[in-house]
DRENVO-776721 format. One line per field, with one value per atom (N, C-alpha, C): residue in one letter; chain; atom name; x, y, z. Coordinates in nm, 4 decimals. Layout:
r	[A:...]
c	[A:...]
a	[CA:...]
X	[X:...]
Y	[Y:...]
Z	[Z:...]
# end
This chain:
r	[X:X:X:X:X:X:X:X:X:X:X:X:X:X:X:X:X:X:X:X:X:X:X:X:X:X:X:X:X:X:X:X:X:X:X:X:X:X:X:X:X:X:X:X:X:X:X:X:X:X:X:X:X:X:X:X:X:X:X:X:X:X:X:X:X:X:X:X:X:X:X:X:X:X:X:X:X:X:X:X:X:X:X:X:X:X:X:X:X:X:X:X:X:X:X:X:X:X:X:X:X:X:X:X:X:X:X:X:X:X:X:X:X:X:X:X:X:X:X:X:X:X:X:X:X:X:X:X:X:X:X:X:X:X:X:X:X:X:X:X:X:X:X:X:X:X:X:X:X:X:X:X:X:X:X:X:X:X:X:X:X:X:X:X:X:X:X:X:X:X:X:X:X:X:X:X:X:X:X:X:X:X:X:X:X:X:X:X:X:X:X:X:X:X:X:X:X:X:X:X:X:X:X:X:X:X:X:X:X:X:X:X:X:X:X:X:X:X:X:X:X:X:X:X:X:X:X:X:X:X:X:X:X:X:X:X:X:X:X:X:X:X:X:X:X:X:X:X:X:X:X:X:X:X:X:X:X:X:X:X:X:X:X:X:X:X:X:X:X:X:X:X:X:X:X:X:X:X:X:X:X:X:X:X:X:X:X:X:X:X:X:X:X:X:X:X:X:X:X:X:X:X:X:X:X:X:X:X:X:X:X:X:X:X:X:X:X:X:X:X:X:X:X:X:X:X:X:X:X:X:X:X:X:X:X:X:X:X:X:X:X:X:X:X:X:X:X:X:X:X:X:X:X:X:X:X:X:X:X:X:X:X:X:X:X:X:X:X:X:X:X:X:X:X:X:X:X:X:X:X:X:X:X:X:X:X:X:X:X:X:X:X:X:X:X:X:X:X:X:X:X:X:X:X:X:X:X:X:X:X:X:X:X:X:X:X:X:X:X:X:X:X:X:X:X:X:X:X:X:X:X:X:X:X:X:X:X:X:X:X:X:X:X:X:X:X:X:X:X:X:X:X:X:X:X:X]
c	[A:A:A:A:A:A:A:A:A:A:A:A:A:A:A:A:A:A:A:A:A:A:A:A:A:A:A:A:A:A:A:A:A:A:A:A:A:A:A:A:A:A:A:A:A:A:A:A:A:A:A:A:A:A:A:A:A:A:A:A:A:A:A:A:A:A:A:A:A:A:A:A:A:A:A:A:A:A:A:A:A:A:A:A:A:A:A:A:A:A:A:A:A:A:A:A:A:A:A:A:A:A:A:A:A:A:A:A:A:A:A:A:A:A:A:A:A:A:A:A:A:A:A:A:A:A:A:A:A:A:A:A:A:A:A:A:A:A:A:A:A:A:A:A:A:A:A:A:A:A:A:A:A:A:A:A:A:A:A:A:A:A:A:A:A:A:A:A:A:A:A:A:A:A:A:A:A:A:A:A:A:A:A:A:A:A:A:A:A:A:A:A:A:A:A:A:A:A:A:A:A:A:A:A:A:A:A:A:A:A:A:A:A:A:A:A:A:A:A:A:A:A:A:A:A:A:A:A:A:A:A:A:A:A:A:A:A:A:A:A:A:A:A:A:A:A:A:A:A:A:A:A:A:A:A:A:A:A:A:A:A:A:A:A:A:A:A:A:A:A:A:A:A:A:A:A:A:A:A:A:A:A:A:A:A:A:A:A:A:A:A:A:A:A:A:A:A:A:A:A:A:A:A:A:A:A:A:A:A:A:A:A:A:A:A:A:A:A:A:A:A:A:A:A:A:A:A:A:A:A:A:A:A:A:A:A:A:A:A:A:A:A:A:A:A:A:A:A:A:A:A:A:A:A:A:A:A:A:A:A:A:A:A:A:A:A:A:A:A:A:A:A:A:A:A:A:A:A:A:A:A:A:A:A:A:A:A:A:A:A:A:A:A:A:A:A:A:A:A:A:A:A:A:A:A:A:A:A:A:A:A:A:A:A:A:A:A:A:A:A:A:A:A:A:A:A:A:A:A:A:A:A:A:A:A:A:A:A:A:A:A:A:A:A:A:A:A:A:A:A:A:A:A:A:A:A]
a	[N:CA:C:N:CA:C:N:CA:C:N:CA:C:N:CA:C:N:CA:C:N:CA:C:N:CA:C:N:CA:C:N:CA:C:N:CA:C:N:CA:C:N:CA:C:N:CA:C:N:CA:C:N:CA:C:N:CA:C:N:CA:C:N:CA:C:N:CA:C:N:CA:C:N:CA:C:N:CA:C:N:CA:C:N:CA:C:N:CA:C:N:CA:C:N:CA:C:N:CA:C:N:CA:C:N:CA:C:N:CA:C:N:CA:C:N:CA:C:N:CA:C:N:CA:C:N:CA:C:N:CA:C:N:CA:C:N:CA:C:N:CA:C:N:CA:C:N:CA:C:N:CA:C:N:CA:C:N:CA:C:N:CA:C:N:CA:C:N:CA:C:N:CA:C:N:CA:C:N:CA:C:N:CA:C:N:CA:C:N:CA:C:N:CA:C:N:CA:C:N:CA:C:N:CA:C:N:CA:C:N:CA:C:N:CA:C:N:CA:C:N:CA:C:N:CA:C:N:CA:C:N:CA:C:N:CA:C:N:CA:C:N:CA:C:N:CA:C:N:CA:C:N:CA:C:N:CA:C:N:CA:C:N:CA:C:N:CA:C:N:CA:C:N:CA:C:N:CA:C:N:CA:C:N:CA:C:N:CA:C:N:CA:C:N:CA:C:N:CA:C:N:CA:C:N:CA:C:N:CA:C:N:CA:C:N:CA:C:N:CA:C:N:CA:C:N:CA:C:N:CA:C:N:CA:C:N:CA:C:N:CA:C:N:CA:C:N:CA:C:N:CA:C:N:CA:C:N:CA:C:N:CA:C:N:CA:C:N:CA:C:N:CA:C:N:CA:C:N:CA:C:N:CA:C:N:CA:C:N:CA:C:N:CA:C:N:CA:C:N:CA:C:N:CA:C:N:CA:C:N:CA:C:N:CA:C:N:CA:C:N:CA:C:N:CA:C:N:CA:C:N:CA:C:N:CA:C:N:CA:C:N:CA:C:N:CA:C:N:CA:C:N:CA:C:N:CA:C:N:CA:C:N:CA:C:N:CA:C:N:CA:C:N:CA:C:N:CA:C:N:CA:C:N:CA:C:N:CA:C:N:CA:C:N:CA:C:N:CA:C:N:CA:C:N:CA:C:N:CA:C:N:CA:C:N:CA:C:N:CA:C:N:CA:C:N:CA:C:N:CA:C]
X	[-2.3391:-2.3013:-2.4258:-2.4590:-2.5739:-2.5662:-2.7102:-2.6485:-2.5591:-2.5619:-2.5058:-2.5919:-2.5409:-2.6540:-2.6505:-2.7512:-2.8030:-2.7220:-2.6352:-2.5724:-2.4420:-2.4307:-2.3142:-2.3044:-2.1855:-2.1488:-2.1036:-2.0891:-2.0742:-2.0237:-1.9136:-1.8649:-1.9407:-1.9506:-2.0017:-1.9218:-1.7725:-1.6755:-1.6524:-1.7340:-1.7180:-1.7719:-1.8729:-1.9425:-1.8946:-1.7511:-1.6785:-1.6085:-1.5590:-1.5340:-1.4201:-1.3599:-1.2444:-1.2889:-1.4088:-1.4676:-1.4915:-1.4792:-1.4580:-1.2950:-1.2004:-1.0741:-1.0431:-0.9805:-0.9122:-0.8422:-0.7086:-0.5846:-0.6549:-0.7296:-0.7841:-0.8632:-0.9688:-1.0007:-0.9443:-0.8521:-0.7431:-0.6486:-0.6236:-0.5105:-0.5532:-0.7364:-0.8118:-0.8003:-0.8520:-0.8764:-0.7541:-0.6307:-0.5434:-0.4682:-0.5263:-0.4771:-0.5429:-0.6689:-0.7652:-0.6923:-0.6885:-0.6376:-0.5027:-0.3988:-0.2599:-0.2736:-0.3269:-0.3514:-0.4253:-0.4889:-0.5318:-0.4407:-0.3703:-0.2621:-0.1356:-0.0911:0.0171:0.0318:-0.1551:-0.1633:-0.1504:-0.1896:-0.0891:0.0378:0.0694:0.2246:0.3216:0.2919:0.3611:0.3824:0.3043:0.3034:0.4298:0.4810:0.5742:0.6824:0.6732:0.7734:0.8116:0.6898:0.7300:0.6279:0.6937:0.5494:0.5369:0.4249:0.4149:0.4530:0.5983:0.6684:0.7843:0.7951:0.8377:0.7521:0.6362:0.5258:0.4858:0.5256:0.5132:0.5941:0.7572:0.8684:0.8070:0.7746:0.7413:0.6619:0.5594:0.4029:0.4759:0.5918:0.6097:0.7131:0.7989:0.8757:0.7999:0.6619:0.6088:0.5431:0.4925:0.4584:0.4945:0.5931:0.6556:0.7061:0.7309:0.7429:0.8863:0.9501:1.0914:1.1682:1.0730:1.1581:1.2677:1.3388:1.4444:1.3962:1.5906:1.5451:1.4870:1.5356:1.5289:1.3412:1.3234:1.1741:1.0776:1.1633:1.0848:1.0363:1.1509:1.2120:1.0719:1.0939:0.9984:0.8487:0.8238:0.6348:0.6417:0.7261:0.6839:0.6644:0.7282:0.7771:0.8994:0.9626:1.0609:1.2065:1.2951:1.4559:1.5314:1.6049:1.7057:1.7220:1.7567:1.8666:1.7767:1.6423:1.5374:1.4734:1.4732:1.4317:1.5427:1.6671:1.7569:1.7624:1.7832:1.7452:1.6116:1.4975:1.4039:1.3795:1.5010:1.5109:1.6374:1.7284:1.8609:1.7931:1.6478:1.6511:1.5414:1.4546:1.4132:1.4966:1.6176:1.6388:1.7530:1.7906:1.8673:1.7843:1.6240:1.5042:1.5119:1.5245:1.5412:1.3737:1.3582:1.2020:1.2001:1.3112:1.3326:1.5048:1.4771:1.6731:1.6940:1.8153:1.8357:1.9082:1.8621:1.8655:1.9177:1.9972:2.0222:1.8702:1.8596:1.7587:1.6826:1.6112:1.5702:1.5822:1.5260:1.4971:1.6252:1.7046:1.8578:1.9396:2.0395:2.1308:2.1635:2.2238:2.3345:2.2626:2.0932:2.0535:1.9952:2.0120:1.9369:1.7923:1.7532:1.5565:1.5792:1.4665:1.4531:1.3026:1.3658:1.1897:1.1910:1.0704:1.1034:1.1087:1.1586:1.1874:1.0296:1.0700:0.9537:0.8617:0.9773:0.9049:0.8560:0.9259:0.8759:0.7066:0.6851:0.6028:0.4447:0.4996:0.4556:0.3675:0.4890:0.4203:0.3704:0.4115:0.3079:0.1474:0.1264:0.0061:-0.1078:-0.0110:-0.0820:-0.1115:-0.0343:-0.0388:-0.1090:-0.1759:-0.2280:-0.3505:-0.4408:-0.5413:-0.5609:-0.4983:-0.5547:-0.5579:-0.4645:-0.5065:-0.5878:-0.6371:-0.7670:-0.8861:-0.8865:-0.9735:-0.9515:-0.8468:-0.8473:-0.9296:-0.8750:-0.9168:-1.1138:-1.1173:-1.2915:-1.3663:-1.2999:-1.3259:-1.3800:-1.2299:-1.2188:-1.3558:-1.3692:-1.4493:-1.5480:-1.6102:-1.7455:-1.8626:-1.8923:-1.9829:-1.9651:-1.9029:-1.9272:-1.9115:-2.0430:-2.0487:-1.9604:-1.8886:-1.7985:-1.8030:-1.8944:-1.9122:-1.8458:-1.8517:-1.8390:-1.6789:-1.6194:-1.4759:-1.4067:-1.4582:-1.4082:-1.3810:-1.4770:-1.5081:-1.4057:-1.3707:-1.3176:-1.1585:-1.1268:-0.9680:-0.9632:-1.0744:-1.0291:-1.0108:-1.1150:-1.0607:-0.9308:-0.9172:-0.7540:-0.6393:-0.6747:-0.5716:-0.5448:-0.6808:-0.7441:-0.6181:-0.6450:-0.6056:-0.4270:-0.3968:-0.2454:-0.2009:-0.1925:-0.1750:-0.2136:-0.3118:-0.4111:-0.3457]
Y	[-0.6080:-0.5780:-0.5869:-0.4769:-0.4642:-0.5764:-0.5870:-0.7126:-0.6552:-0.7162:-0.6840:-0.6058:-0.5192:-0.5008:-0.5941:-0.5791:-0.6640:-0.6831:-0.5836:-0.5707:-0.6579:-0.6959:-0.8138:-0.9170:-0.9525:-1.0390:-1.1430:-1.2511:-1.3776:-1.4935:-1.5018:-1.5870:-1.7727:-1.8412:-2.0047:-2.0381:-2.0026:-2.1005:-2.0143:-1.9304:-1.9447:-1.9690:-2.1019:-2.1981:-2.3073:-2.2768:-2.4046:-2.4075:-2.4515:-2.4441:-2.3088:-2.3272:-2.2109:-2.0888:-2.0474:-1.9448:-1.8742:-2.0072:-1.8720:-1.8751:-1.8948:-1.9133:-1.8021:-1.7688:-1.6057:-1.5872:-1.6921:-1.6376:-1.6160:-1.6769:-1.6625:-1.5334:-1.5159:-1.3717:-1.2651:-1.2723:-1.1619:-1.1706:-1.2684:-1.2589:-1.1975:-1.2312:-1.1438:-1.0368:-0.9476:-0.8159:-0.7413:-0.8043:-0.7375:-0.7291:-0.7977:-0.8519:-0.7591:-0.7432:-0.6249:-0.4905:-0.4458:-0.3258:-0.2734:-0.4267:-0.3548:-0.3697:-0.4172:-0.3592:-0.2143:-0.1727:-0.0630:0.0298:-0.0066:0.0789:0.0593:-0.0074:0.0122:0.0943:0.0544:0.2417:0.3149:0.3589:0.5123:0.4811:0.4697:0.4280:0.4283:0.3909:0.3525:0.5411:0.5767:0.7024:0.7830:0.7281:0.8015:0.7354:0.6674:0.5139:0.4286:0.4216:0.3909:0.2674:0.1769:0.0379:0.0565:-0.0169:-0.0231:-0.0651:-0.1013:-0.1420:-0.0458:0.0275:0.2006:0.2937:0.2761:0.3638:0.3485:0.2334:0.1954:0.2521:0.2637:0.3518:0.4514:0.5502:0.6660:0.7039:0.6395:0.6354:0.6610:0.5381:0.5791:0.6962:0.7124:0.8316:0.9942:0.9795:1.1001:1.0765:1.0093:0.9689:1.0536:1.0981:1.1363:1.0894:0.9576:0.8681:0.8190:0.8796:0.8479:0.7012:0.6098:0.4849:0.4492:0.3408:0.2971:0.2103:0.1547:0.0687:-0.0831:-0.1269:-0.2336:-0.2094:-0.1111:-0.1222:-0.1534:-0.0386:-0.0566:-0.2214:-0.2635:-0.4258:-0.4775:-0.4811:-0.5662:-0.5543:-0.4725:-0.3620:-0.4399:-0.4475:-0.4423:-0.5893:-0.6697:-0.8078:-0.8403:-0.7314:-0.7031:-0.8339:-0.8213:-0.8432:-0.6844:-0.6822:-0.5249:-0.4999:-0.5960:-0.5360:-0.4784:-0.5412:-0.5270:-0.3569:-0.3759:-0.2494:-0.1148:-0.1827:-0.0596:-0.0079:-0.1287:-0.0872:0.0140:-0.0253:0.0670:0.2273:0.2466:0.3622:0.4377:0.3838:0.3621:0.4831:0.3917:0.4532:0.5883:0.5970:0.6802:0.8128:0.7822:0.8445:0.9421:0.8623:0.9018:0.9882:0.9733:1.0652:1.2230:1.1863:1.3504:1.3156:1.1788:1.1678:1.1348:1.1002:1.0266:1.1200:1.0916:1.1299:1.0333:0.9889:0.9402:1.0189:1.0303:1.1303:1.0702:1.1382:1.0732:1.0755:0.9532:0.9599:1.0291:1.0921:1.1424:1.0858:0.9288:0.8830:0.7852:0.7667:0.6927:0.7655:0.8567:0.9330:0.8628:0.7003:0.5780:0.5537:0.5253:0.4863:0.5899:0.5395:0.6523:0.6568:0.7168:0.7351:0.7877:0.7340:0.7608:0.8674:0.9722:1.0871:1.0796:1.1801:1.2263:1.3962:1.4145:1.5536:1.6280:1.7673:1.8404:1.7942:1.7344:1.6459:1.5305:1.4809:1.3010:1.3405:1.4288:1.4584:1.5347:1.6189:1.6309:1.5330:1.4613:1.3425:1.2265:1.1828:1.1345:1.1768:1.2746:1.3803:1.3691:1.3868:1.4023:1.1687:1.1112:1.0020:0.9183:1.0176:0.9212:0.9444:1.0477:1.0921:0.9993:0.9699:0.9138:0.7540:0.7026:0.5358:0.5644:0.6096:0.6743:0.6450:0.6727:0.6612:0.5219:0.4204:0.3371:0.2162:0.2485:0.1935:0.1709:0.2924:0.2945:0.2403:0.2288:0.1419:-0.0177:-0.0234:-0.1912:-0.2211:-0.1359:-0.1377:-0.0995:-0.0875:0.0394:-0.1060:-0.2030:-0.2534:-0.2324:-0.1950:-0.2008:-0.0652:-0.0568:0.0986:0.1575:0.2786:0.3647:0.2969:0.2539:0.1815:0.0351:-0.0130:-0.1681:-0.1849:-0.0361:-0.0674:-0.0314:0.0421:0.1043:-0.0243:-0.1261:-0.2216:-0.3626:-0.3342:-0.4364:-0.4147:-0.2639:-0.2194:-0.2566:-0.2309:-0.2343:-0.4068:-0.4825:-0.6397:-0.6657:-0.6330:-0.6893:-0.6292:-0.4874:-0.4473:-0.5332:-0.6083:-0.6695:-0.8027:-0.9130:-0.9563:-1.0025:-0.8636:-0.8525:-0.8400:-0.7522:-0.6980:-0.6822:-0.7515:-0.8053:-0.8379]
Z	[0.8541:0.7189:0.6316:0.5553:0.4710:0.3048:0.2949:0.1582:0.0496:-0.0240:-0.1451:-0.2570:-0.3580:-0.4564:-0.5558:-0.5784:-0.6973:-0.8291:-0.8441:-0.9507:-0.9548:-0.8316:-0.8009:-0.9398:-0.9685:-1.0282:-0.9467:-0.9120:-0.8710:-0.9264:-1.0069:-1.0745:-1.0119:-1.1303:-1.0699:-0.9681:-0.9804:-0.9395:-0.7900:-0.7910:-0.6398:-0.5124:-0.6076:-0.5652:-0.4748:-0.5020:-0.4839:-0.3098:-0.2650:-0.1276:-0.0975:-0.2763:-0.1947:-0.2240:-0.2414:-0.2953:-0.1606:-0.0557:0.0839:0.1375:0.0714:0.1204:0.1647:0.2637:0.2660:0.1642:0.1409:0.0832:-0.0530:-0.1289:-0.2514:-0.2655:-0.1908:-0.1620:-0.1230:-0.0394:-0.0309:-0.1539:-0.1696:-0.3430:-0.4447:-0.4557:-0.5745:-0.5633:-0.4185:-0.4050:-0.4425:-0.3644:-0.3972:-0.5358:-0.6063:-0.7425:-0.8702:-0.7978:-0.8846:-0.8202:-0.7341:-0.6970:-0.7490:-0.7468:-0.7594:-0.9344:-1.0416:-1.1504:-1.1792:-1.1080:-1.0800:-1.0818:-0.9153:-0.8826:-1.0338:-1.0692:-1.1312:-1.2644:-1.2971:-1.4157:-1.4021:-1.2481:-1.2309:-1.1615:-1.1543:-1.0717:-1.1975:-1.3290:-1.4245:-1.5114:-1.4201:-1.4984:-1.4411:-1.3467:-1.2352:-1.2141:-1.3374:-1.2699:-1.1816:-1.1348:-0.9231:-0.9710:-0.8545:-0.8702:-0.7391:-0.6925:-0.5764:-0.3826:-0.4264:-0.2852:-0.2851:-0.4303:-0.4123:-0.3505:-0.3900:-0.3455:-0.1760:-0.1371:-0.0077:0.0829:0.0092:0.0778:0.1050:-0.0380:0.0093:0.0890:0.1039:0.1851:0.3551:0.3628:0.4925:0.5303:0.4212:0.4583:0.4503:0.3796:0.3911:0.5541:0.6103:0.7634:0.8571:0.8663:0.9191:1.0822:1.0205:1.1601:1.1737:1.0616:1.0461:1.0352:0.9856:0.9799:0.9341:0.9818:0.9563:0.8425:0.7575:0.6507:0.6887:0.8322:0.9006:0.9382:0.9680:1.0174:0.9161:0.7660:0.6411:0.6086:0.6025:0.5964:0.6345:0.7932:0.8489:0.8602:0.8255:0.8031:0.6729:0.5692:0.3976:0.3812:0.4478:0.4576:0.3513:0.3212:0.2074:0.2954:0.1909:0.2955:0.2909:0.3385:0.3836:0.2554:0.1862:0.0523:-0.0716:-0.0793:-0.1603:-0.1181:0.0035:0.0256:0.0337:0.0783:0.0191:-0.1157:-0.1984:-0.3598:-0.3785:-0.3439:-0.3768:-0.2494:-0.1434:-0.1092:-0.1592:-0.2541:-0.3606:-0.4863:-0.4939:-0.6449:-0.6225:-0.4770:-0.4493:-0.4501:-0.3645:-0.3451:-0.4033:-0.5381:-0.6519:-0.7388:-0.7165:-0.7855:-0.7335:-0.6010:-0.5230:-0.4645:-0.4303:-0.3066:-0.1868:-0.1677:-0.0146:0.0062:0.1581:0.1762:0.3080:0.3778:0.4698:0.5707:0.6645:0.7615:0.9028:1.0035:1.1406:1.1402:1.2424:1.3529:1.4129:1.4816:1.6196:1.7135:1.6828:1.8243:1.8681:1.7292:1.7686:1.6504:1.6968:1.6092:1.5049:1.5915:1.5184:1.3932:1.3814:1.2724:1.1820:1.0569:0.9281:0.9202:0.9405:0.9200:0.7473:0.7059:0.5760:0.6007:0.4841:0.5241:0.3529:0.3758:0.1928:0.2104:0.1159:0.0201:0.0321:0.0053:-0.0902:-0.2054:-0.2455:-0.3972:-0.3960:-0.3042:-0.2723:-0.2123:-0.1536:-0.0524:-0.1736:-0.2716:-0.3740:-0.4652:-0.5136:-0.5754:-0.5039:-0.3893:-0.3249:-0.3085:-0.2526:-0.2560:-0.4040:-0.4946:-0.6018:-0.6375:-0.6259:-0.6316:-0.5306:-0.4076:-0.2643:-0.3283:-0.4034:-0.5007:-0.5872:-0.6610:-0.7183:-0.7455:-0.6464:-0.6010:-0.4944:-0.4318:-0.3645:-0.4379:-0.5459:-0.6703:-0.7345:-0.7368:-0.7921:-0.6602:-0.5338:-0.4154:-0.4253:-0.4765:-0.4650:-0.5529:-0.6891:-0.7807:-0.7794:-0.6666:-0.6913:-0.5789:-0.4751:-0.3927:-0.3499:-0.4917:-0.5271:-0.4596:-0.4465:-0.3866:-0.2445:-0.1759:-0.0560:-0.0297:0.0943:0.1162:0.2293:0.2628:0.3123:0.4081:0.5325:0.6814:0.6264:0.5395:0.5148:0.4681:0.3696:0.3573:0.4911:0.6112:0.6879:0.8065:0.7894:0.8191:0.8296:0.6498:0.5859:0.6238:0.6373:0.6679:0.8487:0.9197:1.0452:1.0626:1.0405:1.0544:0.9344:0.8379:0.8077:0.9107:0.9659:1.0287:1.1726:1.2371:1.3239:1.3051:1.1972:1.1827:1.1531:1.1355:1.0646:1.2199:1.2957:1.4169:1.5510:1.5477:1.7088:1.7427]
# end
């Protein structure tokens, strides 16, 4: 991993022991980002564990609400509500299965698929923001060890 630039800011206090904590450093990053994310999200009325539905129903991997559930770390009912109100928008629909008739796969619409597209753009742009010190090899870096970590 290449240094840092110079232009780094470094707060004192993270001088302090928990200044290498994960959960504190992962709580920040994600804490700067999902303010990010929620300026545009607010433009669409969607926050972001709506935006997460959609993300996977545009996938086209067909998940269930139970799978949604357990990927989001949501409970069933939280996440039915936010594929409820998706899908009262006309962005998501619930569909048989493919791979089990019995259960509903949630996809999205034309439109869900739409505004996703135009919305994967531009938290794309908020993503790079938060993560403008580190260069393309280093976020590529930073996503493969969290994914490392979540799922190894």
């Amino acid at each position: 991993m290449g240094p840092l630039s110079a232009e780094v800011h470094i707060p004192r206090l993270a001088a302090a022991e928990i200044g290498n904590d994960a959960s504190l450093l992962l709580g920040k990053l994600h804490a700067g980002v999902s303010s990010l994310n929620k300026r545009v999200l607010s433009d669409f009325r969607l926050r972001e564990r709506s935006f997460s539905v959609l993300t996977v129903a545009c996938s086209g991997l067909e998940a269930t609400q139970r799978e949604l559930a357990e990927f989001l770390g949501l409970d069933l009912n939280q996440v039915a509500g936010l594929i409820d109100d998706l899908e009262h928008r006309g962005l998501v629909e619930r569909v048989p299965g493919q791979r089990n008739r019995r259960s509903r796969a949630i996809v999205s619409t034309p439109e869900g698929r739409r505004i996703h597209s135009k919305l994967r753009t531009e938290l794309d742009v908020c993503e790079k923001e938060q993560l403008a010190n580190l260069s393309q090899d280093e976020v590529a870096q930073l996503k493969a060890l969290l994914r490392k970590a979540l799922w190894a």
